[in-house]
C-alpha positions as a Markdown table, in Angstrom:
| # | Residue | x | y | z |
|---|---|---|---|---|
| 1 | Unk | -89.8 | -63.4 | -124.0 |
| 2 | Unk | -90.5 | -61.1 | -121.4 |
| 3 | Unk | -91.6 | -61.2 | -117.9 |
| 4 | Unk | -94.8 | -59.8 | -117.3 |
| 5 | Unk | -95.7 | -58.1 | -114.1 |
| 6 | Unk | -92.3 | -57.2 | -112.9 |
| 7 | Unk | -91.9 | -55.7 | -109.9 |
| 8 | Unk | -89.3 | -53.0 | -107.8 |
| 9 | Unk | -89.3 | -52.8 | -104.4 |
| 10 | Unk | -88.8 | -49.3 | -103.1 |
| 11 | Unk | -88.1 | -48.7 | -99.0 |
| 12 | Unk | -87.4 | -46.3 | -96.8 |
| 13 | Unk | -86.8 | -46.2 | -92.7 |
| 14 | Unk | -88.5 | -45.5 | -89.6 |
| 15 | Unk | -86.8 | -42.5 | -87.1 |
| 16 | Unk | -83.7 | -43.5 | -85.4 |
| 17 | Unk | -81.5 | -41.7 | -82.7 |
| 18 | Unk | -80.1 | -38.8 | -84.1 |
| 19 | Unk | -83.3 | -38.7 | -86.8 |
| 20 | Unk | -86.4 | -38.1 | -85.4 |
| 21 | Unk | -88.0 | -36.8 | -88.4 |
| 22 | Unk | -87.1 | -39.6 | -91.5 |
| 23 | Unk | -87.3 | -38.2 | -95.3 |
| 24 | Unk | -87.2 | -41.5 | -96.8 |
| 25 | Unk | -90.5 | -42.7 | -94.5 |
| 26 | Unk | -91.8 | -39.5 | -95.9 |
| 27 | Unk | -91.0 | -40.3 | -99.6 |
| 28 | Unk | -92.5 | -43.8 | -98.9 |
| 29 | Unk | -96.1 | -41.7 | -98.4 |
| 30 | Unk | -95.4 | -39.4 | -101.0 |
| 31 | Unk | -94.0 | -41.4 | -104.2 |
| 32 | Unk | -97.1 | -43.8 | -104.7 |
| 33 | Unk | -98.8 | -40.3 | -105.0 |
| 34 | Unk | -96.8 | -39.2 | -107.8 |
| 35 | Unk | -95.8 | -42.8 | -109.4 |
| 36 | Unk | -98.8 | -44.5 | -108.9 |
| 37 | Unk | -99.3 | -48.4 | -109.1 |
| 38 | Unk | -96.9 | -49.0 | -112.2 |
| 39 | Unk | -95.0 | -47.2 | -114.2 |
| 40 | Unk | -93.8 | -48.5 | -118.0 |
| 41 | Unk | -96.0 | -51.8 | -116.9 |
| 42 | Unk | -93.5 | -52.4 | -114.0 |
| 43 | Unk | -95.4 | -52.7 | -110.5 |
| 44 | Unk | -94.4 | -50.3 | -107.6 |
| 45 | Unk | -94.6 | -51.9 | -103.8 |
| 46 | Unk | -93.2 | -49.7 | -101.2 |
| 47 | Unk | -92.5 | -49.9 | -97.3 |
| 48 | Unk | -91.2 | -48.2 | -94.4 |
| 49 | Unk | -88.4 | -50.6 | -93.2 |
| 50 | Unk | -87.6 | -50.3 | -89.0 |
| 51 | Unk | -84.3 | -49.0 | -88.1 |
| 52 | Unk | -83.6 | -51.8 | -86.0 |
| 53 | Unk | -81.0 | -54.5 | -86.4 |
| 54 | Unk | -83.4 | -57.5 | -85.6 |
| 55 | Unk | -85.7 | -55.9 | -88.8 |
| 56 | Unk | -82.9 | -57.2 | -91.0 |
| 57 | Unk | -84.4 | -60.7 | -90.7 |
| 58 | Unk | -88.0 | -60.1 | -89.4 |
| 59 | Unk | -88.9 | -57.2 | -92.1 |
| 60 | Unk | -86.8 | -57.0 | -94.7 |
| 61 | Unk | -85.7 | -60.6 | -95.9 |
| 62 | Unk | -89.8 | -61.4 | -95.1 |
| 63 | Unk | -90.5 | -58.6 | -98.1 |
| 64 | Unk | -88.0 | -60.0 | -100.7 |
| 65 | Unk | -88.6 | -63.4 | -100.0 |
| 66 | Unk | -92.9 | -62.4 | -100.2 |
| 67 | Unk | -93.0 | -59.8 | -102.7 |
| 68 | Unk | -90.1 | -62.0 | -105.0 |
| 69 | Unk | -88.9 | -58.1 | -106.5 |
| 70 | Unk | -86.8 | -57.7 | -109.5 |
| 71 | Unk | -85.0 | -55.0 | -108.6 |
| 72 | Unk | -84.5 | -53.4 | -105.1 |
| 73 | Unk | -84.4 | -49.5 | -104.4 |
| 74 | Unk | -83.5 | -48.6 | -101.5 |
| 75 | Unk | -83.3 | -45.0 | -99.5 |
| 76 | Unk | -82.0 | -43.7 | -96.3 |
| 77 | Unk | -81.1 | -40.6 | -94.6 |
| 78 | Unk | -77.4 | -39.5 | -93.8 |
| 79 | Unk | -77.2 | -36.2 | -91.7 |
| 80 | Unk | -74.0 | -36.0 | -93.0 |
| 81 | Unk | -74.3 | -36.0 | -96.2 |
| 82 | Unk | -75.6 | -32.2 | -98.3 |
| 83 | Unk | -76.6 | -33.9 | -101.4 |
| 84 | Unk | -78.0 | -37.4 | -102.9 |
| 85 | Unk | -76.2 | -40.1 | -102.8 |
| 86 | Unk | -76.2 | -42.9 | -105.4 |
| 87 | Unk | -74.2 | -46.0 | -103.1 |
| 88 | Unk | -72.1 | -48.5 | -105.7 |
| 89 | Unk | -70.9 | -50.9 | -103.0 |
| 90 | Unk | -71.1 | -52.3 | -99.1 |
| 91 | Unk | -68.4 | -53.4 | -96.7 |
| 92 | Unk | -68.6 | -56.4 | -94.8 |
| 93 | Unk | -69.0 | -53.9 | -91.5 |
| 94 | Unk | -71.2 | -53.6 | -88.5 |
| 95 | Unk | -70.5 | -50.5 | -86.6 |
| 96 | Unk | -71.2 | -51.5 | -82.6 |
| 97 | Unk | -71.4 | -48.5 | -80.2 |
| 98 | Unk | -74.4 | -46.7 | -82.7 |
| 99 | Unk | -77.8 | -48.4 | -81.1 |
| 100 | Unk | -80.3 | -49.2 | -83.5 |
| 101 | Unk | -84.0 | -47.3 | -82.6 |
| 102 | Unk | -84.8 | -50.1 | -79.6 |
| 103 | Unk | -81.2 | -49.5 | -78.1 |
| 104 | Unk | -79.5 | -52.4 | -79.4 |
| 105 | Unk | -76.3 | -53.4 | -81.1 |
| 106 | Unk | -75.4 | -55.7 | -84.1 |
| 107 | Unk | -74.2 | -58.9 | -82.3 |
| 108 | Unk | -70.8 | -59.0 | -84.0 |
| 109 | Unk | -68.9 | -56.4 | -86.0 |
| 110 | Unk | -69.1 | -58.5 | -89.6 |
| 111 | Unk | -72.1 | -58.7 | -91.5 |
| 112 | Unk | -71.0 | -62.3 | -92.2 |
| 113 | Unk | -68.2 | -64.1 | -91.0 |
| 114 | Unk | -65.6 | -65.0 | -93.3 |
| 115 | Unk | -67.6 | -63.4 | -95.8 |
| 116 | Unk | -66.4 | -60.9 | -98.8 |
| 117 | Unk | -65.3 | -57.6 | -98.1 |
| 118 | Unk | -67.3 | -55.9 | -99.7 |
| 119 | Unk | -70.2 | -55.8 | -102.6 |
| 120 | Unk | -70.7 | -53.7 | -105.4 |
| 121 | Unk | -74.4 | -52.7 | -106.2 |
| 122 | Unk | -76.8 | -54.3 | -109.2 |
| 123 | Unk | -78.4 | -51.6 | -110.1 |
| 124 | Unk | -76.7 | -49.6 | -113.0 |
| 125 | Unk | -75.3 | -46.5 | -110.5 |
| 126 | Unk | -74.1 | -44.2 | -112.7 |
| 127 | Unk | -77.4 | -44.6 | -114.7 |
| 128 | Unk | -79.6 | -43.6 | -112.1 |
| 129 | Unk | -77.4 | -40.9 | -111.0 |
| 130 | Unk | -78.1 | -39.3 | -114.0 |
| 131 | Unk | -81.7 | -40.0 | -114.0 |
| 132 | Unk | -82.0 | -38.2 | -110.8 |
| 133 | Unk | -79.6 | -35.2 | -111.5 |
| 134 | Unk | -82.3 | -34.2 | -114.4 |
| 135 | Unk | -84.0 | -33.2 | -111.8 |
| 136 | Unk | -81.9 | -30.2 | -111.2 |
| 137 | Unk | -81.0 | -31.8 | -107.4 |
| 138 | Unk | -77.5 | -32.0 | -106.3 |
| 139 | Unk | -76.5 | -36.0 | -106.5 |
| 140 | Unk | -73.3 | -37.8 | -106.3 |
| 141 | Unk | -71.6 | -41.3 | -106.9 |
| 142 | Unk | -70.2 | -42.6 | -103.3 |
| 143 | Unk | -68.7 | -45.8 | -102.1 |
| 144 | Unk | -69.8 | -45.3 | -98.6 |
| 145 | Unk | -72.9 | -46.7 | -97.4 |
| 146 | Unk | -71.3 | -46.3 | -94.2 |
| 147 | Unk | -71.4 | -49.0 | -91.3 |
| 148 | Unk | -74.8 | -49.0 | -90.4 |
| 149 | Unk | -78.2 | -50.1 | -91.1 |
| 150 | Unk | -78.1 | -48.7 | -94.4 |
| 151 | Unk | -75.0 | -50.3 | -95.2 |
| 152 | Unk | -76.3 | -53.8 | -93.8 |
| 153 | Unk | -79.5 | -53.5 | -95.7 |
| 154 | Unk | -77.4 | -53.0 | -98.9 |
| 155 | Unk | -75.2 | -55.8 | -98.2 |
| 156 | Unk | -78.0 | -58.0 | -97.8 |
| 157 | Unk | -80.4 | -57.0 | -100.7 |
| 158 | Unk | -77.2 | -57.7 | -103.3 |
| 159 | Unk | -76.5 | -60.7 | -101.5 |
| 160 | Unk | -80.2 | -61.6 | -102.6 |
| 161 | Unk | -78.9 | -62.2 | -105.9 |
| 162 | Unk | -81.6 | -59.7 | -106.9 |
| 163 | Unk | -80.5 | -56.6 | -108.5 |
| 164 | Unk | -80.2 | -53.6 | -106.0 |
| 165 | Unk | -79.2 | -50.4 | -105.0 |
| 166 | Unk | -79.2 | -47.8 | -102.4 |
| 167 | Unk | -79.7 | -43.5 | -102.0 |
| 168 | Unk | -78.6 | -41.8 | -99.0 |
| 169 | Unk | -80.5 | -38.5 | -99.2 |
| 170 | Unk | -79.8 | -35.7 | -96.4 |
| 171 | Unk | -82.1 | -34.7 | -93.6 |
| 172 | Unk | -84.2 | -31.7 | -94.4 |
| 173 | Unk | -82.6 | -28.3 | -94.7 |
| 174 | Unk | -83.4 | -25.8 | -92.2 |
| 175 | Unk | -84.2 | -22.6 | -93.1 |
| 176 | Unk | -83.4 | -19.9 | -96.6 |
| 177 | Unk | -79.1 | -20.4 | -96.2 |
| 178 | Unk | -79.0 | -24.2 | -96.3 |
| 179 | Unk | -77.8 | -25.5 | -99.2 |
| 180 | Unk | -79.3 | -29.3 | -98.5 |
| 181 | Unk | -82.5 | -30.0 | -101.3 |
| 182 | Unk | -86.0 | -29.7 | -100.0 |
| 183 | Unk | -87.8 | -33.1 | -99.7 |
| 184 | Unk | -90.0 | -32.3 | -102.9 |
| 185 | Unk | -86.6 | -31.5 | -105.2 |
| 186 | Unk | -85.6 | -34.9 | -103.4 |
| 187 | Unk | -89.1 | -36.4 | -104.2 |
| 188 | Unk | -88.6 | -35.3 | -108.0 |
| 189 | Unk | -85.1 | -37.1 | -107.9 |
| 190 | Unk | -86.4 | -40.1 | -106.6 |
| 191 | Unk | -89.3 | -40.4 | -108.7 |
| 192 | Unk | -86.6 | -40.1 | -111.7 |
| 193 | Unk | -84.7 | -43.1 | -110.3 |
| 194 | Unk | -87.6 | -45.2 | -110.1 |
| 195 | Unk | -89.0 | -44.4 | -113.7 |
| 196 | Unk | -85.4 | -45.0 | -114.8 |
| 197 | Unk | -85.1 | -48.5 | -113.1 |
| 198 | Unk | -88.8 | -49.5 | -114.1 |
| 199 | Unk | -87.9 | -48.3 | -117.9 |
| 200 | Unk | -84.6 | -50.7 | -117.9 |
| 201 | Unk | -86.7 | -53.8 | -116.6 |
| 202 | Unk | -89.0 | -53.9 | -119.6 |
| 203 | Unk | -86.6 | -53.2 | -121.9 |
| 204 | Unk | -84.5 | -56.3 | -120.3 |
């Protein structure tokens, strides 16, 4: 029998040093927009997550432990990265000497001690990488979340035990020559991703 009211939870972040203007706090004002509510009968809740280390436990664990999601999306910027990028796994790794957006520094340089080495993402990547390449933007496969807040958030959405994901998305190109997509062809990718994910819950 299937579960009625399921339910993704889609995030983005706050500015950071180094990223003053966020796409993915952009897209969280712009997708509800173009997705609406629901999609397929699948329920949409989205947030602006803060780039801050301390948000790991005060924002996000509060949100899947509240809203009880059964799949996670989530999207952040890379500066540099030129194209989307679909994250399959994250590393057991807490870079130090990059403050968060109050100045401060993950206490230790594990995500968890004695833990795994890495995780590989729930949600089907490949999938969803080819949802959001029918939009005509540029997006890749990568196994490199990196070693920051991104990376963390990944590593503890999948260790949620509910299914999840993450998309690194570039800043915002700067002027006619550069080659990075324009938030709205990154909008129309996302929006792909979403209806992809929502479409595979009510089938399950």
């Amino acid at each position: 029998m299937r579960r009625a009211n399921k339910k993704i939870l889609v995030t983005g972040f706050s500015p950071f040093p180094g990223s003053p203007v966020n796409p993915t706090e952009m897209l969280m004002h712009r997708l509800p927009k173009r997705l609406g509510e629901s999609h397929r009968g699948v329920s949409f809740v989205f947030a602006v997550l803060p780039t801050t280390w301390a948000g790991r436990e005060k924002v996000t664990d509060r949100l899947r432990k509240t809203i009880k999601p059964d799949a996670i999306i989530h999207f952040g910027v890379d500066g540099t990265r030129r194209t989307i990028n679909v994250e399959t796994r994250a590393v057991n790794q807490a870079v130090r000497v990059r403050p968060d957006a109050v100045g401060d520094a993950p206490k230790q340089p594990e995500l968890q001690i004695n833990g795994e080495r890495s995780r590989s993402s729930t949600l089907p990547a490949r999938a969803l990488l080819e949802a959001a390449s029918s939009s005509g933007a540029p997006v890749r496969l990568s196994s490199n979340a990196g070693t920051y807040l991104c990376n963390a958030t990944l590593w503890d959405s999948i260790g949620s035990g509910i299914p999840s994901i993450f998309v690194h998305v570039p800043t915002l190109p700067k002027g006619k020559m550069d080659t990075r997509p324009s938030l709205p062809r990154v909008e129309d990718a996302a929006v792909r991703i979403l209806q992809e994910t929502a479409r595979r819950l009510q089938s399950s």
